[in-house]
N, C-alpha and C positions, 0 to 999 in steps of 0.2 A: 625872062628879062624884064628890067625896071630903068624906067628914066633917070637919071642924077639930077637932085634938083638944082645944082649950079649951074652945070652946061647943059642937060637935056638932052645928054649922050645915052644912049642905049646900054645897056651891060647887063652882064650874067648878074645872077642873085649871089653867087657866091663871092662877085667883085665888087659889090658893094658895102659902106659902112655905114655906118651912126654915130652921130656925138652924143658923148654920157656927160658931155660938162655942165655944171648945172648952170645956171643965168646966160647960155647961150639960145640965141633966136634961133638955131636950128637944132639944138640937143630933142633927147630923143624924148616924144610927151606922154604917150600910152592914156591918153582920158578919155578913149572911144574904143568899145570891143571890139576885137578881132576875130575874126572866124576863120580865118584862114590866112597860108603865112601870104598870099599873094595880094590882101587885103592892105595887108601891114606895111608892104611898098608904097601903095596907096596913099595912105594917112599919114605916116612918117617923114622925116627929108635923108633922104639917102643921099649916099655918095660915091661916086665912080674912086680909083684910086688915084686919078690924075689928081684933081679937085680935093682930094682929102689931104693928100701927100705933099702935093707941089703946088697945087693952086691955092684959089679965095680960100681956102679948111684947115693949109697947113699950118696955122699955128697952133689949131688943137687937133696937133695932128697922137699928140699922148693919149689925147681922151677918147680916140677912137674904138669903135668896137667892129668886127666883121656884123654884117645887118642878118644874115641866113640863119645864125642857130638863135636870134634874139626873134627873129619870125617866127622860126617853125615853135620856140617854148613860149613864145606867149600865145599864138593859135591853138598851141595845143594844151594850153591852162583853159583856156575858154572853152573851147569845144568839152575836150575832154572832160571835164568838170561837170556835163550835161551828160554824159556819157555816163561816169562810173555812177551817176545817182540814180538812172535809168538800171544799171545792170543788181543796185543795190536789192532792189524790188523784187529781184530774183534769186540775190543770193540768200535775205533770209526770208525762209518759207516758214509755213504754218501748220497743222496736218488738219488744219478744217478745212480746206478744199481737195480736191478728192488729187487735184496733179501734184501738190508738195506733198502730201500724202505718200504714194509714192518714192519721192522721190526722195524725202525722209526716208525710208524704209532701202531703199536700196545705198543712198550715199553713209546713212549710218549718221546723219547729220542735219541739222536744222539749218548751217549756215555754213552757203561755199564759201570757198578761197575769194578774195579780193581779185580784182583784174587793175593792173597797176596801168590804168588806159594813158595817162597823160605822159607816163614815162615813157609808154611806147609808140606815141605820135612823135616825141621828143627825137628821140631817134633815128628817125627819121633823117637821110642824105641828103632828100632834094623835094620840092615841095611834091614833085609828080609823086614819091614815092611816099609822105605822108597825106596827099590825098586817095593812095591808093589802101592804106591802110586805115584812114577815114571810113573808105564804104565799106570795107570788110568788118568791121565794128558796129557802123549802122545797121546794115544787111544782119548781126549777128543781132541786134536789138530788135528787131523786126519778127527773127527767126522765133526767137524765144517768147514773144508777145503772143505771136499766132499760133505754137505751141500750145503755149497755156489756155488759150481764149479757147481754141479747137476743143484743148483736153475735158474744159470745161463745159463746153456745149454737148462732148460726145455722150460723156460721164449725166448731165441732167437729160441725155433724149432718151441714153438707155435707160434710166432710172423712170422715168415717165411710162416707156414702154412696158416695163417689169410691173410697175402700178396697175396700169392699162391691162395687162394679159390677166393678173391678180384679180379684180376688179370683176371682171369678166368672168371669169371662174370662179370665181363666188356668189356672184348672181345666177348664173345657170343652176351651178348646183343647189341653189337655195332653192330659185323656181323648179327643180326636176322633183326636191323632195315635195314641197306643195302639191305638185300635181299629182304625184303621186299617192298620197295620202288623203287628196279629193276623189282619185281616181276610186281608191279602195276604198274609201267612207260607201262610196256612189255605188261599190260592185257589193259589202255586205246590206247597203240597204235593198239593192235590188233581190239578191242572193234571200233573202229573209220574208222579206215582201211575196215571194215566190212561193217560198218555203210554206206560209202564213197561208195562202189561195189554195195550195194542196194538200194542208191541213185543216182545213176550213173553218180555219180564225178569222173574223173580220178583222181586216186591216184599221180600220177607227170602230175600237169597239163603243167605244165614247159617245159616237154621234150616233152610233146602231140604237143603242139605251135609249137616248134621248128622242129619238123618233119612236121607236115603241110604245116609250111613256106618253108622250105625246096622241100619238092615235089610241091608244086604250083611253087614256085618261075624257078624250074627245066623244069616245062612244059610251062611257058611262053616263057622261053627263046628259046623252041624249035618249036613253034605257034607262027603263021601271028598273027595280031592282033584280025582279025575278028573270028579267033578260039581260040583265049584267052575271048574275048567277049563271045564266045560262050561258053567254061568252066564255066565263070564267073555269067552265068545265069544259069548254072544248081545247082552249089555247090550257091545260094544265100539261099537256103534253112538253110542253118547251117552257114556258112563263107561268109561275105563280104567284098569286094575287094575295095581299094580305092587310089584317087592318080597317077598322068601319070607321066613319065620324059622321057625327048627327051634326046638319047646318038647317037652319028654320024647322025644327021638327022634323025634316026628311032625313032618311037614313043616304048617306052617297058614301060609295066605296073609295077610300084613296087607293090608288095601286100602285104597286112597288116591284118593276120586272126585276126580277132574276134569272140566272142561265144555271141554278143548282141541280146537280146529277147524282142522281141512288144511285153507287155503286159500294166497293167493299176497299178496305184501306189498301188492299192488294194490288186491286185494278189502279186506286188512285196513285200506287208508287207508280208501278210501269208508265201511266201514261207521265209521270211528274220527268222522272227520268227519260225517257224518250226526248223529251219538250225543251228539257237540260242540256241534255247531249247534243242538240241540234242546236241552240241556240249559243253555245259556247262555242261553237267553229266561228261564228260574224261576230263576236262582242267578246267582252269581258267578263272573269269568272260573276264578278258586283252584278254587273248589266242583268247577266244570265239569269243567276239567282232573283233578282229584282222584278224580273218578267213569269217566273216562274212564280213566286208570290203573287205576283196577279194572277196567274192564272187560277191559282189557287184558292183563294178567296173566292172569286166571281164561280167557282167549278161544286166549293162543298160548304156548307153553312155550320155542319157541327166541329163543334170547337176540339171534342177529343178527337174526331176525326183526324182534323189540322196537324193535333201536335203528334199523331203516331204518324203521317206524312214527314212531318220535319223533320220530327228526330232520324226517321228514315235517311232522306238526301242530307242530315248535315254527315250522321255517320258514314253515306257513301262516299259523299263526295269532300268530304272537310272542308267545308263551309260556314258559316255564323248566318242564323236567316235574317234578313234584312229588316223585320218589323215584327213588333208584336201582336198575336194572334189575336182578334176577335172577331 
């Protein structure tokens, strides 16, 4: 119910009118929004039927209008108007987000149907019953905001997750292959090293030479000759000496250890291949051969030696030798 602005009698909304005549002081103004038709009472000058009819109103009583559906359609222009651009947002999607997406794929369409909001505030009987379809429309803007925000949020935590588990599992298995491949570096060096003790290879054969040369070379210098001669025949069993150089008139021996062994090309296959065959289980066919050529060199001094060795292991083993023989 709404006051009449003439008398100040109370009445229903649906017993009230409006003048539409224009240059009158109380026709109807509309120059302030409406938000609702109970707003519109408000703002406007209504009129009871007395007062429009029969009283101060009746001579523009032609120009009258019932005030109820000129409330509920101009409420419901305003409102409603904030409404359908809200739901606009909705109806046309895009498939870069992962919920129109979707929902593209199932409606078969980029863009819903329109929702005719203002027509059906319009409609509306009585103001109770356009404010009841007021919230049901908000409530339906709300519904579908939190939808999408939700679907958005679910869609980027699982997508994170998926990265995260990914992520995860590719550094594990990265570090499992590392360790492993340090693991087994560590077991054929140790495997070799082993190997090397119980075949009684010096593990640095490098620094063995260099100490040898070292302590002969230390004792010639401090022996006649005839007792370097004499050194020289007993160490011939393992190390031979070779080579003279004259410094101030004195004869001094340089010396030059080697580890060379008398045997026959026979002996020197078997042990070449033995040496091969073992060292090929921790390395590579290269590696193998490459250590075998060391051993080889450091084992026999003659050259045709060498090469009925070589030709030997390349024919057994199909191989290319790593260096040329001198």
């Amino acid at each position: 119910m709404s006051a009449c602005s003439a008398c100040f009698v109370y009445s229903p909304h649906s017993q009230l009118f409006v003048c539409v005549k224009e240059n009158c002081g109380y026709a109807l103004q509309q120059t302030v929004p409406v938000l609702s038709p109970s707003l519109f009472y408000r703002r406007e000058k209504v009129f009871c039927g007395s007062c429009a009819f029969r009283g101060v109103h009746s001579p523009h009583k032609k120009f009258m209008k019932p005030a109820e559906p000129l409330a509920l359609k101009t409420a419901s222009g305003e409102v409603g108007t904030k409404i359908e651009i809200s739901l606009e947002k909705f109806a046309n999607m895009t498939a870069e987000t992962p919920v129109d997406y979707f929902m593209i794929s199932m409606n078969g369409s980029k863009t819903l149907p329109k929702i005719p909001v203002i027509d059906y505030l319009s409609a509306s009987e009585s103001v109770y019953e356009w404010h009841s379809r007021l919230s049901m429309l908000n409530q339906t803007v709300r519904t579908l905001n939190d939808f999408r925000v939700q679907g958005y949020s679910y869609v980027k935590e699982q997508a994170d997750k998926l990265l995260t588990a990914y992520s995860d599992v590719s550094r594990a298995v990265a570090d499992d292959i590392k360790f492993k491949e340090n693991e087994g570096f560590n077991i054929r060096n140790s495997r070799q090293t082993e190997h090397r003790i119980r075949m009684g290879i010096p593990c640095n054969q490098k620094d063995d030479e260099n100490a040898s040369l070292s302590s002969i070379s230390s004792s010639s210098r401090k022996s006649s000759i005839s007792s370097v001669t004499s050194t020289n025949t007993v160490l011939q069993v393992s190390v031979k000496t070779e080579s003279e150089t004259t410094v101030n008139g004195d004869r001094e021996i340089a010396t030059k250890p080697t580890n060379f062994v008398e045997e026959t090309v026979r002996q020197t296959n078997i042990v070449m291949s033995r040496r091969f065959d073992v060292l090929r289980r921790f390395s590579t066919v290269a590696e193998a051969a490459l250590q075998v050529a060391d051993l080889l060199d450091s084992r026999i001094k003659c050259i045709n030696h060498k090469k009925e060795v070589v030709s030997y292991l390349e024919k057994t083993y199909s191989i290319i030798w790593p260096r040329q023989l001198h």
